[in-house]
N, C-alpha and C positions, 0 to 999 in steps of 0.2 A: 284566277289571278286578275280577272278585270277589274275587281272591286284598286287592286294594291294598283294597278299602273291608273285607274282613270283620276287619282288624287291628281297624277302629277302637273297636268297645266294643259297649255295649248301650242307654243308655239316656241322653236329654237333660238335661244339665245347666240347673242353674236357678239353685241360691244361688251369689254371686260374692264375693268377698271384699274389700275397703275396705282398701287398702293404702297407706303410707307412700310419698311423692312418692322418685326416684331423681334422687341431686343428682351433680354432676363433685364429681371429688377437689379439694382444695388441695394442689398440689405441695410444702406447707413441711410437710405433716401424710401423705406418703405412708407407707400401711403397710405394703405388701404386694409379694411381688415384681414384681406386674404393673403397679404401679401406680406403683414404681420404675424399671420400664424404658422405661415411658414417660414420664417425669419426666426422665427420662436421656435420652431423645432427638425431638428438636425434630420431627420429622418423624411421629411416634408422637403427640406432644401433640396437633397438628394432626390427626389425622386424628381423635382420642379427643375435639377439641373442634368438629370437623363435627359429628360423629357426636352430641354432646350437643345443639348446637345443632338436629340436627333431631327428636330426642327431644321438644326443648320446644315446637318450632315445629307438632309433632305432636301435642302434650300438649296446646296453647293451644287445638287446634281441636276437643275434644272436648268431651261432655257428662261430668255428673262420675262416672256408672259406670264408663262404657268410659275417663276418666282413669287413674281408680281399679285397673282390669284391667290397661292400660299402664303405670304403676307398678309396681304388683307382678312385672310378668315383665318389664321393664329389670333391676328391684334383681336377680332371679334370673337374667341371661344376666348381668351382671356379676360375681356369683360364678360362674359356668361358666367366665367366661375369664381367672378366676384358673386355671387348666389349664394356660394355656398355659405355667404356669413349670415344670411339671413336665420339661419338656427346656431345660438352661439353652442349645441351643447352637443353638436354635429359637426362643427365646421372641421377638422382635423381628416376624419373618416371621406368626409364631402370631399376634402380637395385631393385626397387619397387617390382616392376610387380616378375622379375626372382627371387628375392628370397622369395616373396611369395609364388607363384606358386612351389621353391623348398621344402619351410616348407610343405605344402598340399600333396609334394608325399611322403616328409618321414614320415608322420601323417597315410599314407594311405585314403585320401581323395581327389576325385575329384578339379580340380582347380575353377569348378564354380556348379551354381545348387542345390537344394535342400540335394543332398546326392542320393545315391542307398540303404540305412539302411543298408547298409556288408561294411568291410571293405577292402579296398586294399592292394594286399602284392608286393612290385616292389622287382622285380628278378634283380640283377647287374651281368654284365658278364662283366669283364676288364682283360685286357693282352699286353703288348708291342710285337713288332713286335719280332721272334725268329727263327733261323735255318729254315726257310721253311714255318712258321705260319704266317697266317694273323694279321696284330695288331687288337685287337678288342675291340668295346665296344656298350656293350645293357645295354638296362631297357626295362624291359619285368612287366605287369602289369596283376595282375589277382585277381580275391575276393578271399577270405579268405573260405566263406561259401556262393557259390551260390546259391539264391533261385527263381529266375528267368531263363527263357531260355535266356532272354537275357544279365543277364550276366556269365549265362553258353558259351555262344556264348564267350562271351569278353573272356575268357580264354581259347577256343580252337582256338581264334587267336594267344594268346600269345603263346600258345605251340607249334602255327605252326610254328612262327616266333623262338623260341628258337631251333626246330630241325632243321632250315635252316642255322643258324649260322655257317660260312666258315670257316674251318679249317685251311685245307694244301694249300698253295700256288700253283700255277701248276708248273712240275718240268724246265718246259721250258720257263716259267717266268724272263723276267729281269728286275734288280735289286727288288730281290724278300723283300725286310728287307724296299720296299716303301708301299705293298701290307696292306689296312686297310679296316675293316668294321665298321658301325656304326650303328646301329638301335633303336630309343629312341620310347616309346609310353608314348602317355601323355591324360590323361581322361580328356577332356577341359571341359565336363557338364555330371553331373551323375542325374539324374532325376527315380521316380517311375519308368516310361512309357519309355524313350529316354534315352542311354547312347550316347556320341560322343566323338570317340578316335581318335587322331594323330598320324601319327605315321612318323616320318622323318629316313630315310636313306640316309649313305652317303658314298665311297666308292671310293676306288684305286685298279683296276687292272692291269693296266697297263697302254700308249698309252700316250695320250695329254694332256689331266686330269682328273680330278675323276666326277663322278656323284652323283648329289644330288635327290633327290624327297619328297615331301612332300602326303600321302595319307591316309585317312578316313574312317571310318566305322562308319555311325548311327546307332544303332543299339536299335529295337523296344523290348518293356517287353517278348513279345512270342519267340524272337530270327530272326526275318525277320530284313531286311535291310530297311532304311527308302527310298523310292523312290520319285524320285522328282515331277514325276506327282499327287502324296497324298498329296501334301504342295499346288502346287501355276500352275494355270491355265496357259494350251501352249501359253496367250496374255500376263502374267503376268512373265513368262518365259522370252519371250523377249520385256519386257519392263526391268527387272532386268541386260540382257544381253548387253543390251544397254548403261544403267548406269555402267555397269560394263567396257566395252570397253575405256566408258570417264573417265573413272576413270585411266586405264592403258595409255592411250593419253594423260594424261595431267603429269601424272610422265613422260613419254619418253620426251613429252616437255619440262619438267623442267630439266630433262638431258642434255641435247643438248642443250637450250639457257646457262645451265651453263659449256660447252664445248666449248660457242662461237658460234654453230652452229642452224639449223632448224630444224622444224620435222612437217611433214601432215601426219595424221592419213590415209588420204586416198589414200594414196601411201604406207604405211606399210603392204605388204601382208602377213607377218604371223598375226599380230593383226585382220587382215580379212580373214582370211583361215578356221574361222566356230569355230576355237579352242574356243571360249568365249561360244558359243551357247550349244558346245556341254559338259565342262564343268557347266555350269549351269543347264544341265537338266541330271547332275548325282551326286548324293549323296556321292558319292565313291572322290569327289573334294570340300566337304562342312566343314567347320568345323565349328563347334558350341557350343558357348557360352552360358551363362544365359543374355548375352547383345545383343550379333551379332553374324550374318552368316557371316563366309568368306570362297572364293571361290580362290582356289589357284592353282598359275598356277607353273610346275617345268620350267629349262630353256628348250631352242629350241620352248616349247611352244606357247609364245607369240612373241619369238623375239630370238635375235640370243645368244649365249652360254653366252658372256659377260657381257649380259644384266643382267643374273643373274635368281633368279625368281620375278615374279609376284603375289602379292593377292588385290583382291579386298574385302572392306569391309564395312556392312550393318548393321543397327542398327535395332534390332529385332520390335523395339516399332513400325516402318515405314513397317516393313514386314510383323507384325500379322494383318494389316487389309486389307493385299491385298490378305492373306492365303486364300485357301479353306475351309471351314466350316469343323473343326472337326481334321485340322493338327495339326499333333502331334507337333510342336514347342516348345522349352522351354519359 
């Protein structure tokens, strides 16, 4: 796990910032096209007005800091998922899924899975960039009343991850007021036996541009980490890696025939530089569902910075019969 804690920074956050309350739209004043498409469909409002309702019901039970935190990073994941218009023949499904998945963290539950029986309490840490500070923003997740080690475990991640959070800028920093962190964790399946947590970072220190990464922790009822040799046989490994590679070749294809240009798999040497084999046979690159495994790659991994990231993704129904006898799977 050092790979997963050393993303997160260097130094403990302290000033927080005092932010404006985040209110639901009025349908007769929608402006934007997300905000249009759910205006436009009754089934979207509904889900846009759970989802507010538990914002406030969340909002009610704080003191006026951690209010103050939670404001400010609602107001910012609702311009995030103004995104979702960026594909118009996706957006419905897009804001589906993201403000689902937002009502369930302000409920304090897991996005998929049975449940862990505790509930979740997400830690907001929000701040604009200032005199020498990093601009920052976390969601740090942790139970309420752990009674498992394993998710005693989930919470001495979050706490490592909240002591890492970057304060001071370096003094020899240029244009130090660009300097941001980001660190979100998100519980994708909470299960008796298996929790699995995401946790994406994002960040400007300086240089040519910022770096992203996306990384993982399964994490077993005793508090071990789930390993990939306990799920699925070293033949079954690279059979998955395999599928996984055609899965990454055929989006780079689609790339490039829609740039006009070509692409063979078999002249892409980062695609073939082991990076597939070696994420699929660590857990620390899984994320998991109550549907699917996906196995994610940040950039430089698969291809060069531009390309962005990569995931590949697996439908669990296809995977639990190739499993080992007795994997933990959800």
């Amino acid at each position: 796990m050092t790979r997963w804690l050393a993303s997160a920074g260097l130094a403990t956050a302290t000033a927080l910032l005092i932010a404006p309350g985040a209110r639901a739209f009025d349908c007769s004043k929608a402006a934007t096209g997300v905000e249009r498409a759910i205006c436009a469909e009754p089934d979207l409002k509904s889900s846009d007005d759970a989802m507010e309702a538990a914002y406030r019901r969340l909002r009610d039970s704080l003191g006026a800091e951690a209010r103050a935190m939670l404001a400010a990073a609602q107001k910012q994941w609702i311009a995030e998922r103004e995104g979702c218009a960026s594909d118009p023949d996706s957006i419905p499904a897009c804001i589906e899924r993201e403000t689902r998945q937002r009502a369930r963290l302000l409920q304090g539950k897991a996005e998929s899975g049975p449940g862990a029986g505790v509930l979740l309490e997400a830690e907001f840490r929000f701040r604009d960039a200032s005199a020498g500070r990093y601009a920052l923003d976390a969601t740090l997740l942790r139970f309420t009343d752990p009674e498992t080690a394993g998710q005693q475990r989930l919470n001495e991640l979050a706490d490592a991850l909240h002591n890492a959070l970057p304060d001071r800028v370096p003094t020899d920093a240029m244009n130090p007021e660009t300097y941001y962190f980001s660190t979100r964790m998100r519980l994708t399946y909470a299960g008796p036996d298996l929790l699995s947590v995401a946790v994406t970072f994002s960040s400007y220190d300086g240089g040519a541009h910022g770096a992203t990464s996306t990384q993982h922790a399964n994490i077993l009822a005793d508090g071990s980490f789930l390993a990939a040799d306990a799920v699925f046989s070293a033949k079954t490994q690279a059979t998955i890696a395999n599928e996984c590679r055609g899965q990454i070749a055929a989006l780079k294809s689609r790339r490039a025939a829609d740039a006009g240009g070509s692409y063979d798999p078999a002249e892409d040497v980062d695609l073939n530089s082991g990076a597939v084999e070696s994420h699929v046979a660590a857990s620390e690159y899984w994320g998991l569902t109550d549907e699917r495994l996906l196995i994610d790659f940040d950039p430089y991994e698969v291809g060069y910075y531009a390309e962005g990231p990569f995931q590949c993704s697996f439908a669990l129904r296809d995977l639990r019969a190739m499993a080992l006898p007795g994997a933990p799977l959800p």
